[in-house]
mmCIF file of the protein (N, C-alpha, C, O) and its ligand, coordinates in Angstrom:
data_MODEL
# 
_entry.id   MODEL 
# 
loop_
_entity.id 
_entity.type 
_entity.pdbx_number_of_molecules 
1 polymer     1 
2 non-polymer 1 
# 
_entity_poly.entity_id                      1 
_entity_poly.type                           'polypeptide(L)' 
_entity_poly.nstd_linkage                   no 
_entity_poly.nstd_monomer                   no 
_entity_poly.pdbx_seq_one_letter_code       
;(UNK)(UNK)(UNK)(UNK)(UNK)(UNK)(UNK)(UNK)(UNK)(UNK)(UNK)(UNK)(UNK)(UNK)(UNK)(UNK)
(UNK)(UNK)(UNK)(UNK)(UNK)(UNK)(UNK)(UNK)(UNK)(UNK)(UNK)(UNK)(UNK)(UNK)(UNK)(UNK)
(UNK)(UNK)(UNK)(UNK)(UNK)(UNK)(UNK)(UNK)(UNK)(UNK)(UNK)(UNK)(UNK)(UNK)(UNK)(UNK)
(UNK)(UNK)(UNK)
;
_entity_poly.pdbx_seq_one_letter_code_can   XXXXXXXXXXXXXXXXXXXXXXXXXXXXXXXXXXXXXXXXXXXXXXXXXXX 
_entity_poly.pdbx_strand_id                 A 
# 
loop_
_entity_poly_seq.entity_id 
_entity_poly_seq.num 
_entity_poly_seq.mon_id 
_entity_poly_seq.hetero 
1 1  UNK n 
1 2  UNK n 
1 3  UNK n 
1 4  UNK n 
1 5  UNK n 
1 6  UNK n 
1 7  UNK n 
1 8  UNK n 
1 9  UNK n 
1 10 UNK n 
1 11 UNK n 
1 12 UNK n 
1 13 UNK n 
1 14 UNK n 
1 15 UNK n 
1 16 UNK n 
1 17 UNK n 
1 18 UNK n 
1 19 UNK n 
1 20 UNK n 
1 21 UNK n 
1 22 UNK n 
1 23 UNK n 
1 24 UNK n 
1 25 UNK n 
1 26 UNK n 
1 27 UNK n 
1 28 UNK n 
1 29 UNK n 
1 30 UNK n 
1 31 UNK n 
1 32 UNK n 
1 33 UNK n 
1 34 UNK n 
1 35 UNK n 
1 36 UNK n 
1 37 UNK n 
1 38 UNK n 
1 39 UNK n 
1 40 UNK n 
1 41 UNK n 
1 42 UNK n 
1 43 UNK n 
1 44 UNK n 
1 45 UNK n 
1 46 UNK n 
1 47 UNK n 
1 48 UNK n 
1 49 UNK n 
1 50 UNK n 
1 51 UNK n 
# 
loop_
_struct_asym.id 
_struct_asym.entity_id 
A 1 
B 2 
# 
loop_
_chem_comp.id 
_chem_comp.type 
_chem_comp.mon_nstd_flag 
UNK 'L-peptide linking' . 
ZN  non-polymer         . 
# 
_pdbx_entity_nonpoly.entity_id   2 
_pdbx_entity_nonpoly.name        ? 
_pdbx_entity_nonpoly.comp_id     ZN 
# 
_pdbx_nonpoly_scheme.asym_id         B 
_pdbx_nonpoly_scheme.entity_id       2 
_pdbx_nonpoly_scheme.mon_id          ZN 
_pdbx_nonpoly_scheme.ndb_seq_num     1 
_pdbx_nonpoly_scheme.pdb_seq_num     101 
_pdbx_nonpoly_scheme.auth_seq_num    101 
_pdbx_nonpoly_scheme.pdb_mon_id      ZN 
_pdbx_nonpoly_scheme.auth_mon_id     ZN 
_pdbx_nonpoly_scheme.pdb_strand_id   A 
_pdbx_nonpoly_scheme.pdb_ins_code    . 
# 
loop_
_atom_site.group_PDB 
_atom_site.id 
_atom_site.type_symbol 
_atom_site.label_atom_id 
_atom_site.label_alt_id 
_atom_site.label_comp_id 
_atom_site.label_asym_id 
_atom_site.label_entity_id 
_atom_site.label_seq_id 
_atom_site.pdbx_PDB_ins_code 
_atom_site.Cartn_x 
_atom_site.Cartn_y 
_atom_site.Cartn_z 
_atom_site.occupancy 
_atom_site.B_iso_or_equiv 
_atom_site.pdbx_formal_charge 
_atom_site.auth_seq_id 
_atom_site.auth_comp_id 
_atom_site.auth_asym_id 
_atom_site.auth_atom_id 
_atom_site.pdbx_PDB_model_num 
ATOM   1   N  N  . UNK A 1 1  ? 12.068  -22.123 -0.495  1.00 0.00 ? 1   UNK A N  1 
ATOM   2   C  CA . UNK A 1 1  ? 11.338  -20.860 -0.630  1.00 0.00 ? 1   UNK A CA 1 
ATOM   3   C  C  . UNK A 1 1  ? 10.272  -20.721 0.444   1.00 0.00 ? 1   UNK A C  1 
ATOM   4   O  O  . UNK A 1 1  ? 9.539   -21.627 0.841   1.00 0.00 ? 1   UNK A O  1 
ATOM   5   N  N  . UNK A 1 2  ? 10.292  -19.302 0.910   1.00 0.00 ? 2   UNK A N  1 
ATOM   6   C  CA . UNK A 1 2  ? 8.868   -19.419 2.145   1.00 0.00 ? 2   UNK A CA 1 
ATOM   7   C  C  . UNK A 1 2  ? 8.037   -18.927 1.114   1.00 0.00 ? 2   UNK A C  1 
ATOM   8   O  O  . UNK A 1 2  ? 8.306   -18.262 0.114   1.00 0.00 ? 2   UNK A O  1 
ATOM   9   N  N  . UNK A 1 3  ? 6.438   -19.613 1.771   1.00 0.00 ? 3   UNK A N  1 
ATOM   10  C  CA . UNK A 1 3  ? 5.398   -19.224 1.057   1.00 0.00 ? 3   UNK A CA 1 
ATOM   11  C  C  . UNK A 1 3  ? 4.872   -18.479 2.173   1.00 0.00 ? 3   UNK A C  1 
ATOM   12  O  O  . UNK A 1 3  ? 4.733   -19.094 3.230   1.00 0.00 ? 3   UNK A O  1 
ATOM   13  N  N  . UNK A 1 4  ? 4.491   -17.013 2.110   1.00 0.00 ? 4   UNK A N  1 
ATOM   14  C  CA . UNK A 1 4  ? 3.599   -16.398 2.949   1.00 0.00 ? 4   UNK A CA 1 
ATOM   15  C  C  . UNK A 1 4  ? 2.513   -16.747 2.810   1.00 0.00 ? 4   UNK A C  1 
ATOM   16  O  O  . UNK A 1 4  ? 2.269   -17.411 1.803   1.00 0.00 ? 4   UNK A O  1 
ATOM   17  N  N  . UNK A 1 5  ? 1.561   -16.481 3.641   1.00 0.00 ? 5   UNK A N  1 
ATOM   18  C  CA . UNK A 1 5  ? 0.169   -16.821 3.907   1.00 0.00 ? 5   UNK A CA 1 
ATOM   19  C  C  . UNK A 1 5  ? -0.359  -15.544 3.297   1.00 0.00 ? 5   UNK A C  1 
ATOM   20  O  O  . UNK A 1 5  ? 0.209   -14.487 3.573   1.00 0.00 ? 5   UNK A O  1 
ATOM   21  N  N  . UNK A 1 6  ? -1.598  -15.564 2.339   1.00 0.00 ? 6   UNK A N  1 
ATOM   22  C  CA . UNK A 1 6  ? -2.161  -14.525 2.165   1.00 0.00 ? 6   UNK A CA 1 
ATOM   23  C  C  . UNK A 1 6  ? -1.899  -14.369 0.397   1.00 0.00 ? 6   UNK A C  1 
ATOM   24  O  O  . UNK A 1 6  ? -2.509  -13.445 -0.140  1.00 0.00 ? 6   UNK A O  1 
ATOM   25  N  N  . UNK A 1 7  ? -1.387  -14.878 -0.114  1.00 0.00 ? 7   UNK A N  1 
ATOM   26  C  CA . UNK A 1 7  ? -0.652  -14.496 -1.033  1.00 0.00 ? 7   UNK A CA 1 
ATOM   27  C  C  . UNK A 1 7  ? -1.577  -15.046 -2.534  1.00 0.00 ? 7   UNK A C  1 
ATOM   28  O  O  . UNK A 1 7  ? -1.102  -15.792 -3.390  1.00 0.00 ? 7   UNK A O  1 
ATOM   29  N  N  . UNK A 1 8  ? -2.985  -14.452 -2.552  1.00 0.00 ? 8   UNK A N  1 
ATOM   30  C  CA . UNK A 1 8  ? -3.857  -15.051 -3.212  1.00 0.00 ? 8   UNK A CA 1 
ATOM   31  C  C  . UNK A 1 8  ? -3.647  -14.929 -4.931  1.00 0.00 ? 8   UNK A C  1 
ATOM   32  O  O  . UNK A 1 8  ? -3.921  -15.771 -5.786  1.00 0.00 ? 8   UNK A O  1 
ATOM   33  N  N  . UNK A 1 9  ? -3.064  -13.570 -5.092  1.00 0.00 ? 9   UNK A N  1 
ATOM   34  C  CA . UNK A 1 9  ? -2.640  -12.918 -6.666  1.00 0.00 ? 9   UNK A CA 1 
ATOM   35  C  C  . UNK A 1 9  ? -1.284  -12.924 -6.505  1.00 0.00 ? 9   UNK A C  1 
ATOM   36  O  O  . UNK A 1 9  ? -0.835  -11.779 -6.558  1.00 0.00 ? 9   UNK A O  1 
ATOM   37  N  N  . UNK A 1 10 ? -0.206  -14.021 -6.275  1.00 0.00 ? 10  UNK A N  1 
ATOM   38  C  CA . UNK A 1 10 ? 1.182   -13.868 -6.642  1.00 0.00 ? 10  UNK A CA 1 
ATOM   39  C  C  . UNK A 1 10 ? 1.653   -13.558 -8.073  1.00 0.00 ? 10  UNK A C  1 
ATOM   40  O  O  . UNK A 1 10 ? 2.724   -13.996 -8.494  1.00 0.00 ? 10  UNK A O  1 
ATOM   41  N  N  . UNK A 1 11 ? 0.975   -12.928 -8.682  1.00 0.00 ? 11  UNK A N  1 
ATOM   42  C  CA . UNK A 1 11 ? 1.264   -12.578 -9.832  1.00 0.00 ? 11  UNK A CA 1 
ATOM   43  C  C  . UNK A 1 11 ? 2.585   -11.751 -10.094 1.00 0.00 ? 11  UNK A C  1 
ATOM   44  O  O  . UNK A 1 11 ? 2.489   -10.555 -9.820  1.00 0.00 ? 11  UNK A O  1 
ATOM   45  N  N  . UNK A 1 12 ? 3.768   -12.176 -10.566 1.00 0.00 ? 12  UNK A N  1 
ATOM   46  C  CA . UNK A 1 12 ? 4.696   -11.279 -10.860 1.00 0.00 ? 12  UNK A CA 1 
ATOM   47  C  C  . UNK A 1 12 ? 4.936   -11.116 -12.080 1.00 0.00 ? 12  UNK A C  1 
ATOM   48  O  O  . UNK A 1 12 ? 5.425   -11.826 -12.958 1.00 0.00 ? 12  UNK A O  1 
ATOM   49  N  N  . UNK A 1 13 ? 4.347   -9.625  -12.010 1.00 0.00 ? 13  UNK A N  1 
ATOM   50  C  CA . UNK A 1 13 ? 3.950   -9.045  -13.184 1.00 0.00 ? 13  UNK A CA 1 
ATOM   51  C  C  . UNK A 1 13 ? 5.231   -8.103  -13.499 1.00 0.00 ? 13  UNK A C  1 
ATOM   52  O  O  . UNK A 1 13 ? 5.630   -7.973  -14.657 1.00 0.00 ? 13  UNK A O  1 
ATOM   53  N  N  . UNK A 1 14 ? 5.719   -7.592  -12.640 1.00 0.00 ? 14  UNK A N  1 
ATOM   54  C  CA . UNK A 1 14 ? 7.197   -6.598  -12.847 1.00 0.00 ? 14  UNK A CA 1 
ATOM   55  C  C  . UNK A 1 14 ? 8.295   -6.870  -12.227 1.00 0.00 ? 14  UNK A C  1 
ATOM   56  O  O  . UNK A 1 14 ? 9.351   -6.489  -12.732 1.00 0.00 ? 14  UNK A O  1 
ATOM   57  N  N  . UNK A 1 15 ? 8.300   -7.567  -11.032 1.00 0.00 ? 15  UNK A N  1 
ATOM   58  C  CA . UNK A 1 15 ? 9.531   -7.966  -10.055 1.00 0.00 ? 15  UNK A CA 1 
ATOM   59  C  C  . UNK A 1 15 ? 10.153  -7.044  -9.038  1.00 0.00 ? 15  UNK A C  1 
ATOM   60  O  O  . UNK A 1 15 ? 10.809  -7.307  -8.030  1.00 0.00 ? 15  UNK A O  1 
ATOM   61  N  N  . UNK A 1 16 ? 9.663   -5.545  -9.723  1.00 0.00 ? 16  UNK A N  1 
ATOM   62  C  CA . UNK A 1 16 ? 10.681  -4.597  -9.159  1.00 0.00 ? 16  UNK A CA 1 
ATOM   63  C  C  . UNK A 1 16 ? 9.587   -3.939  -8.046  1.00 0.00 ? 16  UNK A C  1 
ATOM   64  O  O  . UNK A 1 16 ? 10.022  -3.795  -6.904  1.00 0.00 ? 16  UNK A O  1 
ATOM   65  N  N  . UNK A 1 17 ? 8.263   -3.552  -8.304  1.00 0.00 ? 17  UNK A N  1 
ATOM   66  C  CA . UNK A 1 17 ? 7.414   -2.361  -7.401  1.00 0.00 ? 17  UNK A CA 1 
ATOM   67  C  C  . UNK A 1 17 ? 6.844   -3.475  -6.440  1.00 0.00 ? 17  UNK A C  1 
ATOM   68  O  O  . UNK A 1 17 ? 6.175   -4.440  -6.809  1.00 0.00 ? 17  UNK A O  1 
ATOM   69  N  N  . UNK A 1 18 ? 7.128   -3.253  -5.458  1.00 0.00 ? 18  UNK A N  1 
ATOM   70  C  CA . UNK A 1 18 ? 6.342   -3.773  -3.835  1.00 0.00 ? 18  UNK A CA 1 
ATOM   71  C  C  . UNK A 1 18 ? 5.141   -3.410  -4.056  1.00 0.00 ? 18  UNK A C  1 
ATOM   72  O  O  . UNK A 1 18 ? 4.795   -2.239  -4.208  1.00 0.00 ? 18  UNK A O  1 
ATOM   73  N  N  . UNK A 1 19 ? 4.245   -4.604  -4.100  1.00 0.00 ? 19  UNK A N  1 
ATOM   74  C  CA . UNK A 1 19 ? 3.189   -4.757  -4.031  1.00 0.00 ? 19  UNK A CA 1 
ATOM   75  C  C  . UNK A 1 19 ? 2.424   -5.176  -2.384  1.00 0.00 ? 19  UNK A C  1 
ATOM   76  O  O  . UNK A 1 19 ? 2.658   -6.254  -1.838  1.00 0.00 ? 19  UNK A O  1 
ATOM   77  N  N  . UNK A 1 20 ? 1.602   -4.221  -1.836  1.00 0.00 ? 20  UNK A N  1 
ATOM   78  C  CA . UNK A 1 20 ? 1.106   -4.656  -0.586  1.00 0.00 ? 20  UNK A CA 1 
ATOM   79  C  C  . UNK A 1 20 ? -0.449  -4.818  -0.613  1.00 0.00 ? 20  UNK A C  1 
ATOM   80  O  O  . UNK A 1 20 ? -0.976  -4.825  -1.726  1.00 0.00 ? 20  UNK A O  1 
ATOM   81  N  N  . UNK A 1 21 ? -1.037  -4.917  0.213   1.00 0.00 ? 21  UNK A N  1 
ATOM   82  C  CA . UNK A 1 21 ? -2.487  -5.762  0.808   1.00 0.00 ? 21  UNK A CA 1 
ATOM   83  C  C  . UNK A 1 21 ? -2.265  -4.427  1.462   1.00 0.00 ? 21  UNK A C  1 
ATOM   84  O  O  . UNK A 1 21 ? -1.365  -4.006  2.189   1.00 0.00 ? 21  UNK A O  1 
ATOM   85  N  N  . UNK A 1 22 ? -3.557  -3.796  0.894   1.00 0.00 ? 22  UNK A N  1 
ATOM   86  C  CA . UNK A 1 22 ? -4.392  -2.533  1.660   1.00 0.00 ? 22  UNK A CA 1 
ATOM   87  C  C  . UNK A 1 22 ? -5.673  -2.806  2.121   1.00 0.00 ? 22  UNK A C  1 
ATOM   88  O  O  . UNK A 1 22 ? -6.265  -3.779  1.653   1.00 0.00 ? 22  UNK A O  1 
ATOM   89  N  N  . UNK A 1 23 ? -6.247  -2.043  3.040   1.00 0.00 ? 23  UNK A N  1 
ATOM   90  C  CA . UNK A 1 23 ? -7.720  -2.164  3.249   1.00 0.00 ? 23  UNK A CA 1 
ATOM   91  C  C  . UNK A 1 23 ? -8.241  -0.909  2.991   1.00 0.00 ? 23  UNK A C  1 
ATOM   92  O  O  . UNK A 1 23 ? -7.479  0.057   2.985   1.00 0.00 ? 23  UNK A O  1 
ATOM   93  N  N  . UNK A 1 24 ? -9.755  -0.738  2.716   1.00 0.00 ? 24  UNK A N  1 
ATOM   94  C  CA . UNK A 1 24 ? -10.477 0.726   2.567   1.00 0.00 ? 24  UNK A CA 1 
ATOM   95  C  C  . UNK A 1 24 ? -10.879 0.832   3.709   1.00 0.00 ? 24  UNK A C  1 
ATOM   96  O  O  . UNK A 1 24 ? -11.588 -0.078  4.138   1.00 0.00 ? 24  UNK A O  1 
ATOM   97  N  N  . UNK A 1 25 ? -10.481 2.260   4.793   1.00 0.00 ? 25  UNK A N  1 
ATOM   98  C  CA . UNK A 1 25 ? -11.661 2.223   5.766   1.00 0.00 ? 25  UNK A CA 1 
ATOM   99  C  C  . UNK A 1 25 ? -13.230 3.024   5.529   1.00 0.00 ? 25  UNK A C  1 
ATOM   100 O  O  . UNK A 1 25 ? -13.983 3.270   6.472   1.00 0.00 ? 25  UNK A O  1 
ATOM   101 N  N  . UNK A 1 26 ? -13.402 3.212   4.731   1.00 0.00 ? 26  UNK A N  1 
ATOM   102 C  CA . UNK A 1 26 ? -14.255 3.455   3.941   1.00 0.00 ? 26  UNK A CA 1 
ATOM   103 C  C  . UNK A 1 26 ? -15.103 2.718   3.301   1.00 0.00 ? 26  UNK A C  1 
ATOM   104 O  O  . UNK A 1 26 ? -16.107 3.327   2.929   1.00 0.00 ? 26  UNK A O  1 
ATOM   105 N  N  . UNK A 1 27 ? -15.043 1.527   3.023   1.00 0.00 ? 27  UNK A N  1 
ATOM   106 C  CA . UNK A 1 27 ? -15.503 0.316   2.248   1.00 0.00 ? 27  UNK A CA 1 
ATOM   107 C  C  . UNK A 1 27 ? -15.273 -0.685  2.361   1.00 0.00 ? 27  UNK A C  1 
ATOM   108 O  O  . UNK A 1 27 ? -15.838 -1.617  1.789   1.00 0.00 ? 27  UNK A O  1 
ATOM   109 N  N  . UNK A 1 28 ? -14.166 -0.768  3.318   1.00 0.00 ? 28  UNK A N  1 
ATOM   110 C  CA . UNK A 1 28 ? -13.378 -1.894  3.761   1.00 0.00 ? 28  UNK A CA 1 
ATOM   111 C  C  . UNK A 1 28 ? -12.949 -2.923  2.808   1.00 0.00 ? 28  UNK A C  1 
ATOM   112 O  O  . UNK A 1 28 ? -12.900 -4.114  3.117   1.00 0.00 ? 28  UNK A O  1 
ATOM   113 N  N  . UNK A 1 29 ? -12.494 -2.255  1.113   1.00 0.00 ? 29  UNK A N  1 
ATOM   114 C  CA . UNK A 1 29 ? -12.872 -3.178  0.129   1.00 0.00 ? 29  UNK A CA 1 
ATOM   115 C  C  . UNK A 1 29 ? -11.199 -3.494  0.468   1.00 0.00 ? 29  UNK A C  1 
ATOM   116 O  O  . UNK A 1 29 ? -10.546 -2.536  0.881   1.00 0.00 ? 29  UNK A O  1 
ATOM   117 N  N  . UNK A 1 30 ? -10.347 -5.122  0.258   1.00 0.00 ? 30  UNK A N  1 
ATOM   118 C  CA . UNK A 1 30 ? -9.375  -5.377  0.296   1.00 0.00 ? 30  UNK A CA 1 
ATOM   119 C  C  . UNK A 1 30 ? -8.637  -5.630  -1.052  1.00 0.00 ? 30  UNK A C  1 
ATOM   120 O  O  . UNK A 1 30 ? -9.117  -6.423  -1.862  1.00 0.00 ? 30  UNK A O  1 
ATOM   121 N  N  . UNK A 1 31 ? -7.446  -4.949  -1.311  1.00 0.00 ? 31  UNK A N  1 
ATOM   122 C  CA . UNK A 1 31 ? -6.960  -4.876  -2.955  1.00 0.00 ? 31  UNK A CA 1 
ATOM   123 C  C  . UNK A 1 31 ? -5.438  -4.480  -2.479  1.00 0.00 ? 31  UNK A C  1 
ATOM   124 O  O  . UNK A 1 31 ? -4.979  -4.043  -1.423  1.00 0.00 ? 31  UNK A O  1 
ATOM   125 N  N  . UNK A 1 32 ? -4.812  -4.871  -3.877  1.00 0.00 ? 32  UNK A N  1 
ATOM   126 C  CA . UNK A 1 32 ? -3.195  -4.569  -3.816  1.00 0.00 ? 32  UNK A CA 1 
ATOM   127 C  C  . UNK A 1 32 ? -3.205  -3.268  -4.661  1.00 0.00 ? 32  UNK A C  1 
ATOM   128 O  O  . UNK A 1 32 ? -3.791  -2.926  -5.688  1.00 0.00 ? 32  UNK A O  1 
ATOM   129 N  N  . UNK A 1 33 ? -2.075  -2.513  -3.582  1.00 0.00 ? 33  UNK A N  1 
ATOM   130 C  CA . UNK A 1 33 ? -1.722  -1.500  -3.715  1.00 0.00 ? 33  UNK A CA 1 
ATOM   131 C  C  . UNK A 1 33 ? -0.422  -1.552  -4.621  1.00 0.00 ? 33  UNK A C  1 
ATOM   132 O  O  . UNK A 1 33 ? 0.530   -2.280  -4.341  1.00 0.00 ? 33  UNK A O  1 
ATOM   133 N  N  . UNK A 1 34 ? -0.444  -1.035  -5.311  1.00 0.00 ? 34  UNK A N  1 
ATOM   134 C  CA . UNK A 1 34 ? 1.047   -0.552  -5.595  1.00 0.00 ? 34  UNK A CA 1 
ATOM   135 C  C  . UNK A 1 34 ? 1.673   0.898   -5.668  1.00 0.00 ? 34  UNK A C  1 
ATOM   136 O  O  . UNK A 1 34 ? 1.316   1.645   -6.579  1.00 0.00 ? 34  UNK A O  1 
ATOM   137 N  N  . UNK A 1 35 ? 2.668   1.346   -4.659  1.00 0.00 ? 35  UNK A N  1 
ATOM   138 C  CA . UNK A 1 35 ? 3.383   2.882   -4.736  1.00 0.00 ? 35  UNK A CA 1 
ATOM   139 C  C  . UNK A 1 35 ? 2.727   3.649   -3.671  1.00 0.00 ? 35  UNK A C  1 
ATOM   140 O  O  . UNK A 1 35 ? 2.156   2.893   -2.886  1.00 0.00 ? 35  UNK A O  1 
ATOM   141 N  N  . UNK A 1 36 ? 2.618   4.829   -3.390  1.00 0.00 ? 36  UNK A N  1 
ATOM   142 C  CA . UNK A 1 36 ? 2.402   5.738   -2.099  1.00 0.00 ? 36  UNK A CA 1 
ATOM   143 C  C  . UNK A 1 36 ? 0.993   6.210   -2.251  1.00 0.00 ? 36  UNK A C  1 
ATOM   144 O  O  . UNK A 1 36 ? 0.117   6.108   -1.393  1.00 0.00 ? 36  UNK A O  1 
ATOM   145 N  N  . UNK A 1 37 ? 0.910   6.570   -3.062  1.00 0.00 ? 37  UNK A N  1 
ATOM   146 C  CA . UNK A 1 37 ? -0.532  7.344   -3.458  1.00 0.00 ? 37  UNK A CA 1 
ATOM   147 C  C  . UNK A 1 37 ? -1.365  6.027   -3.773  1.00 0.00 ? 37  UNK A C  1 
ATOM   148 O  O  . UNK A 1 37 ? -1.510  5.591   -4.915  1.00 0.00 ? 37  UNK A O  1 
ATOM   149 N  N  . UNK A 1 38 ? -1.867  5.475   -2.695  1.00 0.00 ? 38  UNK A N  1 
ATOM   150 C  CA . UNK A 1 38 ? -2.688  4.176   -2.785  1.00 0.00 ? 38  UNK A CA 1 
ATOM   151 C  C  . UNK A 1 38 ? -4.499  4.363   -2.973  1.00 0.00 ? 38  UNK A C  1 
ATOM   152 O  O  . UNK A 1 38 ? -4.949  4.477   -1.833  1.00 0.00 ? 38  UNK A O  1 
ATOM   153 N  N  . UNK A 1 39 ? -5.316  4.411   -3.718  1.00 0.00 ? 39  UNK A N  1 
ATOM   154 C  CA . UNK A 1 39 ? -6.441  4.871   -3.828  1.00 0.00 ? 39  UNK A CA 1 
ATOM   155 C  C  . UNK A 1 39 ? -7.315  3.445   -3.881  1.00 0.00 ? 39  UNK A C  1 
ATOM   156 O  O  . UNK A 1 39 ? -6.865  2.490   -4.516  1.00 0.00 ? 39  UNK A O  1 
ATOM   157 N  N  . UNK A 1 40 ? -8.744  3.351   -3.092  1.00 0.00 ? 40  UNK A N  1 
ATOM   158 C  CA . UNK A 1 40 ? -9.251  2.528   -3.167  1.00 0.00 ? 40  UNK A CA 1 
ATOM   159 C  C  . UNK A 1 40 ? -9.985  2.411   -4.441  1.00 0.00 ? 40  UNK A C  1 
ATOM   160 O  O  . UNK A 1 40 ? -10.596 3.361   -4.932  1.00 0.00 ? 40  UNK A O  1 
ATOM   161 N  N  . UNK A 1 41 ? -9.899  0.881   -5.134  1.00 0.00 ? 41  UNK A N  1 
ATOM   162 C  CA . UNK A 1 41 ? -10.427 1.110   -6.706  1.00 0.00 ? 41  UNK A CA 1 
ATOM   163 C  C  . UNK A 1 41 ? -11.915 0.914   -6.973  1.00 0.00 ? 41  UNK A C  1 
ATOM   164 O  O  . UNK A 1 41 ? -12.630 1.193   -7.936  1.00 0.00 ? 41  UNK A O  1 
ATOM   165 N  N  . UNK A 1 42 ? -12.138 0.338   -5.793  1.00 0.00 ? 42  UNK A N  1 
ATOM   166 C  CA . UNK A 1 42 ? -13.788 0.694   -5.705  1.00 0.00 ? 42  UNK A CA 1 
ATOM   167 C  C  . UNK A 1 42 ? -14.817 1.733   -4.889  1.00 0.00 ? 42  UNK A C  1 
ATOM   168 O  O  . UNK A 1 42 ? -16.045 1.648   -4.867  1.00 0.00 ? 42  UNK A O  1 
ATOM   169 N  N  . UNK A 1 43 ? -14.014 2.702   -4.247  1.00 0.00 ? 43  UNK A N  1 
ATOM   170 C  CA . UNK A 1 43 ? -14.762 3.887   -3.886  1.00 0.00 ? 43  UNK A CA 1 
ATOM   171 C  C  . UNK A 1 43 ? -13.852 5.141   -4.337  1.00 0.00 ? 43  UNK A C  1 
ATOM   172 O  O  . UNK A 1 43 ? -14.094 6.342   -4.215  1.00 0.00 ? 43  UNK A O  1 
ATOM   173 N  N  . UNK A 1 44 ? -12.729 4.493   -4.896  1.00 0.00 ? 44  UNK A N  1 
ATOM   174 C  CA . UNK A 1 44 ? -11.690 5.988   -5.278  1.00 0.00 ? 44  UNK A CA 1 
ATOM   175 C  C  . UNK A 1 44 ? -10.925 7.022   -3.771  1.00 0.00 ? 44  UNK A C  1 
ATOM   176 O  O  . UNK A 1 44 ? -10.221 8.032   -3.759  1.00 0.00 ? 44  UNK A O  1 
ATOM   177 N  N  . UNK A 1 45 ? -11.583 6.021   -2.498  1.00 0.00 ? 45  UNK A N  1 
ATOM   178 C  CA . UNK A 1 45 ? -10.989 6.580   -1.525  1.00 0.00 ? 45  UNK A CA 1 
ATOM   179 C  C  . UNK A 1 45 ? -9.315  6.725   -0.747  1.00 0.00 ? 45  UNK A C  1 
ATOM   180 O  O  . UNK A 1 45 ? -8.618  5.716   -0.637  1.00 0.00 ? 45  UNK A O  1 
ATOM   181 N  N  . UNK A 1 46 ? -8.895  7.905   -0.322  1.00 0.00 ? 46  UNK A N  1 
ATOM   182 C  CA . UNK A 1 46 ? -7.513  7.533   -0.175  1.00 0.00 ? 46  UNK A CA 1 
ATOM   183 C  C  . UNK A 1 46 ? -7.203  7.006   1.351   1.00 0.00 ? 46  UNK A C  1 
ATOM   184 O  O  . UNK A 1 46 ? -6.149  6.901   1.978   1.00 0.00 ? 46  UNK A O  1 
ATOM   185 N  N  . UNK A 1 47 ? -8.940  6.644   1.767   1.00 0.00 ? 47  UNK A N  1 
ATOM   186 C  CA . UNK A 1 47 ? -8.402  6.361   3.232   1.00 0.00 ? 47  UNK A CA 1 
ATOM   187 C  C  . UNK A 1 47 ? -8.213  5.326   3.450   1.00 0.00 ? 47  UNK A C  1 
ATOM   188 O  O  . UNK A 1 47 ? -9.185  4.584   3.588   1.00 0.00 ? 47  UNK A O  1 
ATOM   189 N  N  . UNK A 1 48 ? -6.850  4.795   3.584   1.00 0.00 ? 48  UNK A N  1 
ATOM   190 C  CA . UNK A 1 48 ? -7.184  3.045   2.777   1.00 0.00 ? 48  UNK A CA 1 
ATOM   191 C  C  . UNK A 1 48 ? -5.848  2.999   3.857   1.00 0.00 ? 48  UNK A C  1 
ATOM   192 O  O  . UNK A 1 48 ? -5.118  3.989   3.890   1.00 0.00 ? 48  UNK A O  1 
ATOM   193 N  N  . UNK A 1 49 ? -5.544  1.800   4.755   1.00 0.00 ? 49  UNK A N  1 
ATOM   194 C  CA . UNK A 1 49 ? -4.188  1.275   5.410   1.00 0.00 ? 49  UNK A CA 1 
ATOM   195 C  C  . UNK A 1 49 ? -3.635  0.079   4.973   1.00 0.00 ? 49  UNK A C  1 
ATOM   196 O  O  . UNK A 1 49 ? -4.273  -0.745  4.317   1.00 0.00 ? 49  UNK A O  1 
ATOM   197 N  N  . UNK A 1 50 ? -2.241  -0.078  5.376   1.00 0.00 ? 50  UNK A N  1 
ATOM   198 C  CA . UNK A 1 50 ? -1.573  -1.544  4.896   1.00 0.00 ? 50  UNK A CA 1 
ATOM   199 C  C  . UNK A 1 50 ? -2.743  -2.245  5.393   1.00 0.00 ? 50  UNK A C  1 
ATOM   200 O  O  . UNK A 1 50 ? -3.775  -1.847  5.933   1.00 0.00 ? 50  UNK A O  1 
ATOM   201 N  N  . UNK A 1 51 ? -2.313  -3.393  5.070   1.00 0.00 ? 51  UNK A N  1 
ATOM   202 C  CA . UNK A 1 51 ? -3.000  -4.461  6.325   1.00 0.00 ? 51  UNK A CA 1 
ATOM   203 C  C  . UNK A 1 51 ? -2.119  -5.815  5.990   1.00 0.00 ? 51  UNK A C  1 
ATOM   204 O  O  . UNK A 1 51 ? -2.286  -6.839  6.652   1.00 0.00 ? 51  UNK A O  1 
HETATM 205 ZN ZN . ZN  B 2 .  ? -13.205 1.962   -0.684  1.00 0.00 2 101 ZN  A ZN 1 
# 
């Protein structure tokens, strides 16, 4: 099995929804996203990129 680097909450919680590593540029707060409409959960901002 590869282990990616980064992978601090491997939590598999559903198996099925892609879970990614967003950033806020706004807050720069770092959190997993899940789905399109990605909102930062500590400023509620949507200006948020993969990372
Ligand atoms: Zn934010």
């Amino acid at each position: 099995m590869m282990c990616s680097v980064g992978d601090a909450f491997d939590l598999d919680l559903d198996g099925k929804l892609p879970v990614k590593d967003y950033v806020c540029k706004d807050c720069e707060n770092k959190f997993k996203g899940i789905g399109k409409n990605v909102a930062c959960p500590s400023c509620q901002s949507k200006n948020v990129a993969e990372s």
